[in-house]
C-alpha positions in Angstrom: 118.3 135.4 83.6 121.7 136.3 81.0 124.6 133.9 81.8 126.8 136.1 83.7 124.0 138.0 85.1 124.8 137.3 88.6 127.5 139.5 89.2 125.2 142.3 88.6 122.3 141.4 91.2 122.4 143.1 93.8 123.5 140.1 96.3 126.5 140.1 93.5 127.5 143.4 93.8 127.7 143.0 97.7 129.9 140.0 97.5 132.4 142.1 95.2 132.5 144.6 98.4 130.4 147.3 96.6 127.3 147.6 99.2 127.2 151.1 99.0 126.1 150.9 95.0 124.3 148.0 96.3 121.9 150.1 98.5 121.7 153.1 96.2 120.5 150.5 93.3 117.8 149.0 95.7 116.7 152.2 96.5 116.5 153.6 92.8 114.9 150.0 92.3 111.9 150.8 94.9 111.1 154.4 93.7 110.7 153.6 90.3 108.7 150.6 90.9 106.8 152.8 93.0 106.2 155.9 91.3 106.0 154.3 87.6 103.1 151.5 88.5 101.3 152.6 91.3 99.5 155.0 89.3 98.7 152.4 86.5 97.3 150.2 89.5 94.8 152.7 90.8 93.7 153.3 87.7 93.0 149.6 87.7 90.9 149.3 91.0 89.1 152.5 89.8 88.3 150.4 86.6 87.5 147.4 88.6 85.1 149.3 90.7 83.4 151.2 87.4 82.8 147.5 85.9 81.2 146.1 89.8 79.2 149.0 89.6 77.8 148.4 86.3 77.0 144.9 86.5 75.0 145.8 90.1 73.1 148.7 88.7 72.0 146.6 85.4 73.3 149.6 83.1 76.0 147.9 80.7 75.6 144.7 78.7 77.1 141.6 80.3 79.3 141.2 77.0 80.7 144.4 77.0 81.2 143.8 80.8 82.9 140.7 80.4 85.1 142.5 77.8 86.5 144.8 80.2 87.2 143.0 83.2 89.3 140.8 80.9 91.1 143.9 79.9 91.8 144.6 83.4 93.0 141.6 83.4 95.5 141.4 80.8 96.8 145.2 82.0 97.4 144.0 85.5 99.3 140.9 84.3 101.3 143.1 82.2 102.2 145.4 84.7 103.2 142.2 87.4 105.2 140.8 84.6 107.1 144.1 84.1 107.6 144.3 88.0 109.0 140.4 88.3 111.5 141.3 85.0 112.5 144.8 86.7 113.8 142.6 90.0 114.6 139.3 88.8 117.4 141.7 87.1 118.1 143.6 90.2 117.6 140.6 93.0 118.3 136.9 93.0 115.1 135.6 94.0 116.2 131.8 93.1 119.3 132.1 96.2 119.9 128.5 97.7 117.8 127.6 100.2 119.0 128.6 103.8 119.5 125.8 106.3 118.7 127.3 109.4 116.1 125.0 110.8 113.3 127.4 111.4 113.8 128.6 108.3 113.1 124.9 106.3 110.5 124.8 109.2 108.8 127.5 106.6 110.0 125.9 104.0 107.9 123.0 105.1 105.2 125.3 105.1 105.3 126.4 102.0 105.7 122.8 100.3 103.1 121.6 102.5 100.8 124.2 101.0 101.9 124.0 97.4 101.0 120.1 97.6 98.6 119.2 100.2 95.8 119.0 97.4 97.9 115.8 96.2 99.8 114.8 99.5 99.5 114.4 103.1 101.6 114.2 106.2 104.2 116.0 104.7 107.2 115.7 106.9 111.1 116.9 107.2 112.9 113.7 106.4 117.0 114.2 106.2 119.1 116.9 104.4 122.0 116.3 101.9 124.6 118.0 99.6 122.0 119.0 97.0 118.4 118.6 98.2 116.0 119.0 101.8 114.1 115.8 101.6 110.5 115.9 102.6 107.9 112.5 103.7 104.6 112.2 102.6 101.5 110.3 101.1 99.8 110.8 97.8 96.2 110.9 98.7 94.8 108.7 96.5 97.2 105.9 96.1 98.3 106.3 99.6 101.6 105.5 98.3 104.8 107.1 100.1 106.6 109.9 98.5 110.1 111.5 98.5 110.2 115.4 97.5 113.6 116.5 97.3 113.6 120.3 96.8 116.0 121.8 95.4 119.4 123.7 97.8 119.4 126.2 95.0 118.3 127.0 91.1 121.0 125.1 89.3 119.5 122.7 87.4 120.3 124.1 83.9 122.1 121.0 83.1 119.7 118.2 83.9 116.9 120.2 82.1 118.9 120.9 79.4 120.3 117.3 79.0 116.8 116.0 79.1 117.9 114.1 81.9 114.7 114.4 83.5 113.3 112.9 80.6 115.4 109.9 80.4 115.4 109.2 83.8 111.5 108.9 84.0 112.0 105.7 81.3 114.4 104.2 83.7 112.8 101.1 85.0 114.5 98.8 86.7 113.9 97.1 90.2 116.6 98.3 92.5 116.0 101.5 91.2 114.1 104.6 92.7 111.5 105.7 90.3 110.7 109.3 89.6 107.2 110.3 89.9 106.8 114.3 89.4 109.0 117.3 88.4 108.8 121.6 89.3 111.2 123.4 87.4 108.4 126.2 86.8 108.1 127.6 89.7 110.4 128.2 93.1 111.3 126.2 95.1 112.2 123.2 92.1 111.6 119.6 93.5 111.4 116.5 92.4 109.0 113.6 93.6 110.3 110.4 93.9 108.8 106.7 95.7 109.9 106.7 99.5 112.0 103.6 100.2 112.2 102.8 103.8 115.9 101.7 104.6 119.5 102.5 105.9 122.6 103.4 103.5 125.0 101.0 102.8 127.6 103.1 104.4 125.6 103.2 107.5 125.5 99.5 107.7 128.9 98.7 106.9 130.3 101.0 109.6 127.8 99.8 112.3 128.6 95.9 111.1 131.7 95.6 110.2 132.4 92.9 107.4 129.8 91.2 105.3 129.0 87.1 105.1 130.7 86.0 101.6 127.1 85.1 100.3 125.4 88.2 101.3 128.1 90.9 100.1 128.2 88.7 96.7 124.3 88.8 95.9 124.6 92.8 96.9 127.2 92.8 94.4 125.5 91.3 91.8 122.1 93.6 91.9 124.2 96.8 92.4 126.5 95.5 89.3 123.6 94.5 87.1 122.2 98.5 87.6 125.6 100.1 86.8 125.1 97.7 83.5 121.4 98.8 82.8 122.7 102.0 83.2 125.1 101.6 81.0 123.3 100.2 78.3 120.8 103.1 79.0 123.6 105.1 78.0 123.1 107.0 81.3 126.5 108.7 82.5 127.7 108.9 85.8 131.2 109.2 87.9 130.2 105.7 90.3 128.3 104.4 92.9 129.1 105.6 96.8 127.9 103.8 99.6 125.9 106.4 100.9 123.7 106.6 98.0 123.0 102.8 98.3 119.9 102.1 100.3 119.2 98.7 101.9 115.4 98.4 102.0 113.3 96.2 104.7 113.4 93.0 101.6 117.7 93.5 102.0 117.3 94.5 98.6 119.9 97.7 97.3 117.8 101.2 95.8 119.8 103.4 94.4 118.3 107.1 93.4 119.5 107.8 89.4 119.2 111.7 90.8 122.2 110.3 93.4 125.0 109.4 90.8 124.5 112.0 88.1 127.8 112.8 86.6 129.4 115.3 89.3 130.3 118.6 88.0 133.9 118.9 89.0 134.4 122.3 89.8 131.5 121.7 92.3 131.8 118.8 94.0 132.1 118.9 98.0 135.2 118.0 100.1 133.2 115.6 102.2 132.3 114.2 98.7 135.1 113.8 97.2 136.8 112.2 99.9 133.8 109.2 100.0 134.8 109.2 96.0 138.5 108.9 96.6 137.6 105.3 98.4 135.9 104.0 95.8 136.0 105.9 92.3 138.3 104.9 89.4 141.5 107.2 88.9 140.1 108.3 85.6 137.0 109.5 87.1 138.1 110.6 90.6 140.5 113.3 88.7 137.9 114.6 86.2 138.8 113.0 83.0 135.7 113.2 81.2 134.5 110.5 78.7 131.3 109.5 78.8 131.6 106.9 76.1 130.3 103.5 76.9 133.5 101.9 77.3 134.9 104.0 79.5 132.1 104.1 81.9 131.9 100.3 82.1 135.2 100.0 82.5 135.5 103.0 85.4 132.3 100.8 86.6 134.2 97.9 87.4 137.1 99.5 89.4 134.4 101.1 92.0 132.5 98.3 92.3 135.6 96.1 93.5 136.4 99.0 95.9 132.6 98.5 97.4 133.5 94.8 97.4 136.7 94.7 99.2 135.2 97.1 101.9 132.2 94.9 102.3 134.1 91.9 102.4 136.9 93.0 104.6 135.0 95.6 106.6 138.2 98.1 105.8 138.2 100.5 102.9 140.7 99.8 100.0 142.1 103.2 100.7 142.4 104.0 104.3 142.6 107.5 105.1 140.9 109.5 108.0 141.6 112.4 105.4 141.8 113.4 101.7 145.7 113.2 102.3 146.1 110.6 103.2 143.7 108.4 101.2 145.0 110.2 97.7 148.6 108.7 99.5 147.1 105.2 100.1 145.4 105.2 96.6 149.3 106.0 95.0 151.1 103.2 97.4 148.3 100.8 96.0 148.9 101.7 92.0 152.7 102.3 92.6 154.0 99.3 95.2 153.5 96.0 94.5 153.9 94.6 98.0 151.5 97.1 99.2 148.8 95.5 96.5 150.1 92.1 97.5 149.4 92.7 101.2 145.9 94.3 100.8 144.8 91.4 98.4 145.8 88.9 100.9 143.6 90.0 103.6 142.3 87.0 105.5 138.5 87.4 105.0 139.0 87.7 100.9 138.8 83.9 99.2 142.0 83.8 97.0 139.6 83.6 93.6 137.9 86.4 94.5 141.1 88.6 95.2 142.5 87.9 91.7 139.2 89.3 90.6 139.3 92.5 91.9 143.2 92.6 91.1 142.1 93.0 87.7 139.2 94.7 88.1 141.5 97.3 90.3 143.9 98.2 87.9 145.2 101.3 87.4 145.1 101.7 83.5 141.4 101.1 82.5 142.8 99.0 79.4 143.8 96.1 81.7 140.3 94.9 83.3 137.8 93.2 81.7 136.6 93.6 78.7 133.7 94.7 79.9 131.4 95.0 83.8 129.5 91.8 82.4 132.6 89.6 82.4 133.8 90.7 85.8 130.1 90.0 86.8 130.3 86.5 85.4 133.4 85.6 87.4 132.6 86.9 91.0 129.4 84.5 90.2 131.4 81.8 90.1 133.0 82.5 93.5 131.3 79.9 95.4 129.5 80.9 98.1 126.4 78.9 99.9 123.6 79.8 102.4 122.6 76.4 104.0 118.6 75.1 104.1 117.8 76.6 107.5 119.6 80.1 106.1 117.1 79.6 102.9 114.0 79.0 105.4 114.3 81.6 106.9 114.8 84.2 104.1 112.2 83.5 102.5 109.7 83.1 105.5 111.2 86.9 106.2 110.2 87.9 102.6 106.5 86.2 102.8 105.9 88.3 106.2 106.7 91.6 104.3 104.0 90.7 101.8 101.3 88.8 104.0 101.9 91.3 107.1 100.5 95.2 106.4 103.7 96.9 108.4 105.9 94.2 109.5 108.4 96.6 111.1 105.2 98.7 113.2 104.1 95.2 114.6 107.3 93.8 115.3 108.2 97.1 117.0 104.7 97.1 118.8 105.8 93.5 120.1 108.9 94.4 121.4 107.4 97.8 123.3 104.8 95.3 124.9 108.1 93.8 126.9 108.6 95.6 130.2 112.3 95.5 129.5 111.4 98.3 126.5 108.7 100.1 128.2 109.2 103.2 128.5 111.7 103.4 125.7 109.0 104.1 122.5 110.5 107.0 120.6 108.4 110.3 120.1 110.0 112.7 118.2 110.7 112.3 114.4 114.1 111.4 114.7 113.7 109.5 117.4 111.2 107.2 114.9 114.1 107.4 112.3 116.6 105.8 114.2 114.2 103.2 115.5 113.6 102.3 111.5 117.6 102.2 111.3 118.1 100.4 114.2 115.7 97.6 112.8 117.5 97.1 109.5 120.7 96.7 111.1 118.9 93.9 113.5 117.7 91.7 110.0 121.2 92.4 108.6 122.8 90.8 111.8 120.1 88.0 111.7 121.6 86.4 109.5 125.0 87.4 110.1 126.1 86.0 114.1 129.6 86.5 113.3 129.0 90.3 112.6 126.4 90.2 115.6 129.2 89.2 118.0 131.3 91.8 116.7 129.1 94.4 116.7 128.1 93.6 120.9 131.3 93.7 121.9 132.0 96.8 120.2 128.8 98.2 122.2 129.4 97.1 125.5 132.6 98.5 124.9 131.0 102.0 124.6 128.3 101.3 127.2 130.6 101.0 130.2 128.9 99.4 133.2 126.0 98.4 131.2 126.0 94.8 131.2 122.7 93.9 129.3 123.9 94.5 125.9 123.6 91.2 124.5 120.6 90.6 126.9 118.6 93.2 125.1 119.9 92.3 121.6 118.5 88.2 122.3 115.2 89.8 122.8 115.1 91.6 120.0 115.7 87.8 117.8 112.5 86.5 120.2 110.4 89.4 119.8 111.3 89.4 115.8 110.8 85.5 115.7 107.6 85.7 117.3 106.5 88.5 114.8 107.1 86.1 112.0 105.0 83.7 113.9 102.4 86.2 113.7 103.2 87.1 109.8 104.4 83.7 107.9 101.0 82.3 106.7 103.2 78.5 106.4 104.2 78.9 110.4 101.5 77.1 111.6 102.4 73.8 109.7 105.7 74.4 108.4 108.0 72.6 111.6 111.0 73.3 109.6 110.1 76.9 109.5 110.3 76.8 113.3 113.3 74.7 113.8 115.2 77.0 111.1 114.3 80.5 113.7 114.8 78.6 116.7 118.1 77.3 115.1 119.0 80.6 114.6 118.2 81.9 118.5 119.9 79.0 119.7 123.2 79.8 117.6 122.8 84.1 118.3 122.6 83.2 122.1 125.7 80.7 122.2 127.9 83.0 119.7 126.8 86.0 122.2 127.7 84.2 124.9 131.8 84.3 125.0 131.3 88.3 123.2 129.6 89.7 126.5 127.4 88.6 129.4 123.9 87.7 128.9 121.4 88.1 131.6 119.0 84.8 132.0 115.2 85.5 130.7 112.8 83.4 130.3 112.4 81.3 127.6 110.2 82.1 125.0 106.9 80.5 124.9 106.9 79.5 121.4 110.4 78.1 121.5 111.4 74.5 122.8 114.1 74.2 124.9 117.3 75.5 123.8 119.2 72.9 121.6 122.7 72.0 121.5 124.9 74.2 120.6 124.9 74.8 116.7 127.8 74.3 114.3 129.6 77.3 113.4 128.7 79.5 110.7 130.1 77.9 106.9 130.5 81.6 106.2 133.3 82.4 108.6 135.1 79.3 107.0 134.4 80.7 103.9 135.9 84.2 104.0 139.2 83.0 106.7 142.7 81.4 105.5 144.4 79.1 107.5 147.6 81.1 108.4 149.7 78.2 106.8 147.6 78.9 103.6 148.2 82.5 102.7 147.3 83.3 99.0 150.5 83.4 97.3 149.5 86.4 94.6 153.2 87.5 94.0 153.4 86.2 90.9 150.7 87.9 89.9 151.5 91.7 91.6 154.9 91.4 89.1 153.7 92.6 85.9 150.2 94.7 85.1 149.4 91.8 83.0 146.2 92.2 81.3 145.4 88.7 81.1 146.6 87.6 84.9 144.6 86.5 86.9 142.0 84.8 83.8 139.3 82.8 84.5 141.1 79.4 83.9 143.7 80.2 86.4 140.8 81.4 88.8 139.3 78.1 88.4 142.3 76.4 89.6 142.2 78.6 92.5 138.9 77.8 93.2 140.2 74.4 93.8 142.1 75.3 97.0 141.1 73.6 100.1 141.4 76.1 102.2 138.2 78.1 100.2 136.1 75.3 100.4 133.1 75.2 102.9 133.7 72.6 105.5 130.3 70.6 103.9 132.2 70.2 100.3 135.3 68.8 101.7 
């Protein structure tokens, strides 16, 4: 269809309040279609029928036969290709997709039919901004699928970009991969893997601060795409946390198809507002450069946004609206005590808040040179996981390979438990939570601090319900008696053992003071609860003493390109008060 051409389909004339041409065009539209071709398609069947005849009787050469249906042919198409052009100029037959939910219900339908030769168990996943997201399993492969078709027909610019193209090549770990394109024919959708996990954002609201040594390797991995990407040439505005999935390995995906450069004059309220926590000024307003340099260098600033938040469990910008967050972003660029103060929060180690002073600053020319450098110094933030923590990561990690669907067993184990009978879900969504609920359970694993938080916070909104923390220490038995079932080194590993039981021990004692815990039995694979365990190096790690505050004034002064540089950071690093209790 002409650019421009949309004001003249009929949809377009009635949303410029001319219905009335509207229905006199449609009805002009039908009569001719009607009086001019019907009379070529009769002639057609009469054709048809002269040619079936033929063939039956045995009076006309199978050759000459042939030759006429195939004329049929061609005449027919020519007439269908005439109707399509007559309405395709007349009717917008490519109009987003409605959302009403019987409607996708037929949309499902239809996709389901378009594809079942390929796919199975196609299935109504989730809807977003820009596509309906369908389940399902390639035959063959039995591999799980995403297809995300398509709100409406504007795709001109990825085709014409060859985006497509380029982001087919992409191949990188913690990147989805795209398997299959339909631009040809309505509705468009593209076919990507299915990556079973919860969004960042999801996470970070349901658990509040990250351990020092988990939100630093998440760093690194999302950093080290936004550099492939780079180097790929690949331009995009940033990375939100809602477009970060966290699979069952705790490893970050992030879709390409997610963080295509935003057209501007487009882009969502509810969108830009998740951009205005995190996105660099340059990009946030729509000042387009899509040189390398300046999308490593906007790179930077919204990664150290995503790091604060993780770290802190508070966005950089607080703002319940886009108001007041565009106010918090101006106090941050323009007031240097406000900068002082929200670099000085308690849970940020004083190296790692001069890092992201820098890699915060307003005027792109004063971060780092370039994403790699900033990369290269958070690294150097020290940050440990002790032995037991190491254990039992990787014992996590073997069960995903050794075990055929670790999450269906463990969830079969816990369902067995007559405290969860009774409580399988049924519906779709139902099933979708129970996937979310069990990423934010290995998250909190290895996170008690964040565990404790996150039960107080639901016995807060379960008033009366006193089990909370009850049902949450189940959950650690029933998952450390799946990896019993699943770690292939259990059986003669005793520090494997010692390292989960260490870790039941510690949930139940930290849960203890958060909320009351009703007695269960022990379970029968565990010895008898230990002493209490030390506390957690990480809380050390990410709290100041209060006589200790980070003293950054000198810093927040002057926009100093080269403050904060990596000798003086390594002085910082020095500080007592950073240090684990084990390195004293």
């Amino acid at each position: 269809m002409p650019e421009g051409s949309d004001n003249n389909t009929l949809e377009g004339l009635v949303c410029q309040n001319r219905t009335r041409e509207a229905i006199e065009q449609l009805k002009t539209l039908i009569e001719h279609v009607y009086d001019e071709h019907v009379k070529s398609l009769v002639g057609l069947l009469g054709r048809y029928s002269a040619v079936d005849e033929a063939m039956n009787e045995g009076t006309s050469q199978r050759e000459m036969t042939n030759t006429e249906t195939n004329r049929i042919r061609s005449a027919f198409l020519n007439i269908l290709s005439d109707v399509r052009e007559e309405l395709q100029t007349k009717i917008n037959f490519f109009k987003p997709i409605p959302r009403a939910a019987e409607e996708r219900g037929a949309l499902r339908d239809f996709i389901e039919s378009v594809l079942s030769r390929k796919f199975d168990d196609i299935k109504a996943f989730t809807e977003g901004n820009s596509f309906i997201y369908f389940s399902a399993k390639e035959k063959h492969s039995l591999q799980d699928v995403m297809i995300m078709v398509f709100k409406s027909n504007d795709v001109e610019d990825i085709v014409k970009n060859s985006q497509l193209k380029r982001i087919s090549r992409l191949k990188h770990r913690n990147l989805i991969q795209l398997l299959d394109v339909n631009f040809q024919t309505y509705p468009f959708y593209l076919i990507t893997e299915f990556v079973y996990g919860v969004n960042l954002k999801t996470i970070m609201a349901t658990t509040g601060a990250f351990p020092l040594y988990n939100a630093k390797r998440l760093l690194m991995i999302i950093g080290d795409v936004m550099n492939y990407l780079r180097q790929k040439r690949f331009a995009h505005s940033g990375i939100r946390p809602s477009k970060i999935l966290i699979d069952h390995e705790l490893e970050p995906e992030i879709s390409p198809f997610d963080i295509l450069r935003d057209n501007e004059e487009k882009r969502m309220a509810s969108t830009f507002l998740e951009d205005s926590y995190y996105f660099a000024p340059e990009r946030l307003h729509g000042i387009q450069s899509d040189s390398s340099d300046a999308t490593d260098k906007a790179n930077q600033f919204c990664l150290a946004a995503l790091a604060y938040h993780m770290l802190t469990g508070e966005k950089l910008f607080k703002g319940t609206n886009l108001s007041e967050t565009l106010l918090a972003r101006y106090r941050f660029f323009n007031d240097l005590e406000v900068r002082k103060v929200k670099l000085a929060h308690p849970r940020l180690p004083k190296r790692l808040a001069g890092i992201l002073k820098r890699m915060l600053q307003e005027q792109p020319s004063k971060r780092y040179d370039d994403l790699a450098s900033a990369l290269n110094a958070i690294s150097r933030v020290r940050s440990t996981r002790d032995k037991s923590e190491e254990l039992m990561f990787t014992s996590y990690r073997r069960c995903l390979v050794h075990s055929d669907n670790f999450i269906e067993q463990f969830y079969d184990n816990l369902y067995a438990d007559p405290a969860f009978q009774g409580h399988k879900p049924e519906s779709s969504e139902e099933k979708a939570l129970q996937y979310q609920n069990f990423h934010v359970i290995v998250h909190l694993l290895f996170d008690a601090y964040s565990a404790s938080s996150f039960m107080e916070r639901m016995a807060r909104l379960s008033p009366g319900k006193t089990n909370v923390a009850a049902e949450y220490t189940l959950m650690v038995e029933v998952f450390i008696k799946t990896v019993s079932q699943c770690d292939p080194r259990w059986r003669y590993r005793s520090d494997i053992k010692a390292a989960w039981h260490q870790l039941r021990d510690h949930i139940v004692e930290t849960l203890r003071g958060a909320v009351p815990i009703t007695d269960r039995p022990v379970d029968p694979l565990s010895p008898a609860p230990s002493a209490p365990a030390a506390p957690e190096t990480v809380v050390a790690e990410q709290t100041l003493p209060s006589d200790e505050e980070p003293d950054l004034e000198e810093d927040m002064e002057e926009d100093d390109p080269e403050d904060a540089s990596d000798e003086e950071l390594e002085d910082l690093d020095d500080d007592a008060a950073l240090s684990d209790p084990d390195e004293k």
